[in-house]
N, C-alpha and C positions, 0 to 999 in steps of 0.2 A: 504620693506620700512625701514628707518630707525631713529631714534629721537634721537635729539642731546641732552644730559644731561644739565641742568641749572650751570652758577656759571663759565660758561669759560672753563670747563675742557677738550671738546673737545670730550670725550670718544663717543662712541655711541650704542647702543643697537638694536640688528636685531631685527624684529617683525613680528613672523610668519603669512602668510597671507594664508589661506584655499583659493589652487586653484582651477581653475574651473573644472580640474578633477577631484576630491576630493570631489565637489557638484555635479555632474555629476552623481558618485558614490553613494554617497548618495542615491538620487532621485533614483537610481537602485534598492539599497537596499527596500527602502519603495516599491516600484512598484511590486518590486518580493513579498515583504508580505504580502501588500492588494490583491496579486492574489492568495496566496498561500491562504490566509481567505477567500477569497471569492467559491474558487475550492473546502474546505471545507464545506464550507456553501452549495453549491451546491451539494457534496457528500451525507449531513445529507438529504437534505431534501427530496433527490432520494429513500434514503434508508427509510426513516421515508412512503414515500409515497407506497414504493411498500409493504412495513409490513401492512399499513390501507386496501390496494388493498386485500390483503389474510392473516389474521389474523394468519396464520399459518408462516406468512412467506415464504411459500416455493410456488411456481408459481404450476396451472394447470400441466405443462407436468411432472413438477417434481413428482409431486402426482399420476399422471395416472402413470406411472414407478414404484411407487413404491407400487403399490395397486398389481402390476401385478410381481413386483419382486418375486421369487420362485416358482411363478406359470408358468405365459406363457414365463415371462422373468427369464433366469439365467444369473449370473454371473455380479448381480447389488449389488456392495458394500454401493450405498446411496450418497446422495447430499456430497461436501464439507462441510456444516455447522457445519454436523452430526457426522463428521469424525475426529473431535481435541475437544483437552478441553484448555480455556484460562482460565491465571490467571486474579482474578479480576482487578487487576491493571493495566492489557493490553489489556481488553477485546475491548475497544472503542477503540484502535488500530487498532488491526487485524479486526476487524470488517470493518473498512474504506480502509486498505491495500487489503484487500479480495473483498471490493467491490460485484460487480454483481457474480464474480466467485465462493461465498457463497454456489451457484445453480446448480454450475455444474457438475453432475455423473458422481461418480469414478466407473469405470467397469471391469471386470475378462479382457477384451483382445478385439480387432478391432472387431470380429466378432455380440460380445454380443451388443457392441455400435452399428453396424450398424442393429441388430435384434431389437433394443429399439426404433430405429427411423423410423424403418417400423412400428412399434406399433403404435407410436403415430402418422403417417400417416393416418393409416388410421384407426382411433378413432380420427381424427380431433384434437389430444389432445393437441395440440400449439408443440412451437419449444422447446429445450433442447439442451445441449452442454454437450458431455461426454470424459472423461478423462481413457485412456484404460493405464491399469499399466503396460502392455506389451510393451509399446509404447512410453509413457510420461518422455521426459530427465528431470535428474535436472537441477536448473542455479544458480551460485552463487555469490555472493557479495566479488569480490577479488580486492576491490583497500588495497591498502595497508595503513596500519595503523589510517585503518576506525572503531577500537577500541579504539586510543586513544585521539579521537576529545572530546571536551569538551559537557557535555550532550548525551553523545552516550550511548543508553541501551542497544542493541544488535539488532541482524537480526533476522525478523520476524517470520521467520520461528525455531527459535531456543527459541523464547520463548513463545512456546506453545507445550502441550504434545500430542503424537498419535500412533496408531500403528508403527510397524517400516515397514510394507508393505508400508505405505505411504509416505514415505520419498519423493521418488520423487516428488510424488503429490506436497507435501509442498514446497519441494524445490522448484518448478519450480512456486509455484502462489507466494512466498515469499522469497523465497532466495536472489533477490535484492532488497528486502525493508530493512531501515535500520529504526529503532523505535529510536527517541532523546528525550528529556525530555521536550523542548520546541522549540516555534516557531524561535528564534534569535539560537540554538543550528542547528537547522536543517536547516535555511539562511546559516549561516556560513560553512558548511558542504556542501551544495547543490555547494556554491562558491567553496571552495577549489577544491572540487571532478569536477567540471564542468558540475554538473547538469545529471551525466553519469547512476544516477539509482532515486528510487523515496527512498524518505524519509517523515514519519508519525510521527507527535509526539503522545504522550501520549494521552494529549486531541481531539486526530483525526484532525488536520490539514495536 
């Protein structure tokens, strides 16, 4: 649109009008937030729930395996949980990037995994998911110059310390997570990148 100045001059001034793409977009943006809040909210409360379910944390099968690690079973290095140290400042991070996979036993090689799961066959001892280091690729986070997005902390997997046997491990439960500082840092980034790997902020969003 445009508005004609007072006084006869004639002149005129353009006037930017937000189009309907522009709102369209918007409304995008919000939509992706409240779901990204919401997939949050529904991450804390899985997790808050399965910790009330076994105060230890760790599930049934996890524990029959590990009662029985050195004994009937070898070549059981121990849950994920057990296996890295977080800094405090990214522990609610990795904690929501890690997910259910917190649970799942790292083991010497295919063999020892599929001796642990005859175990808990037949000890009834619930299911488990094991990660054989023989076997386990890494996966990494190579878009490019997804270090120099604004609010970018690094990839999750590199900011938390562990054996270096484990590398892969970490790599492959983390190596496309990328840790932001916040919710509109990791929007912005999810857009750029097309949404091609998962992104966690600080406060576990």
């Amino acid at each position: 649109g445009a508005v004609v100045l007072p006084h006869g001059t004639g002149r005129t001034i353009r006037v930017l009008v937000i189009a309907k793409g522009e709102k369209a977009k918007e409304a995008e943006e919000r939509h992706v937030k409240l779901q990204m809040e919401e997939n949050a909210l529904a991450s804390r409360i899985k997790l808050l729930t399965e910790m009330e379910k076994d105060r230890e944390g760790y599930s049934k099968a996890v524990k029959t395996v590990m009662r029985a690690s050195g004994k009937t079973l070898q070549g059981i290095h121990g849950p994920v949980a057990g296996l890295l140290r977080v800094p405090d400042e990214y522990a609610v991070a990795i904690e929501i990037a890690l997910g259910g996979t917190k649970q799942y036993i790292v083991v010497e090689n295919e063999s020892d995994g599929k001796r642990a799961i005859q175990y808990l066959k037949q000890r009834d001892g619930g299911r488990a998911t094991f990660l054989p280091l023989t076997t386990i690729q890494p996966n990494r986070l190579r878009e490019r110059d997804i270090d120099r997005c604004p609010g970018f902390v690094g990839v999750a997997d590199e900011l938390i310390s562990f054996d270096p046997r484990y590398q892969n491990v970490f790599s492959n439960l983390l190596g496309r997570v990328a840790v932001m500082e916040d919710l509109d840092a990791a929007i912005a980034a999810a857009r750029k990148y097309g949404y091609r790997f998962r992104i966690v902020t600080l406060d576990g969003q």
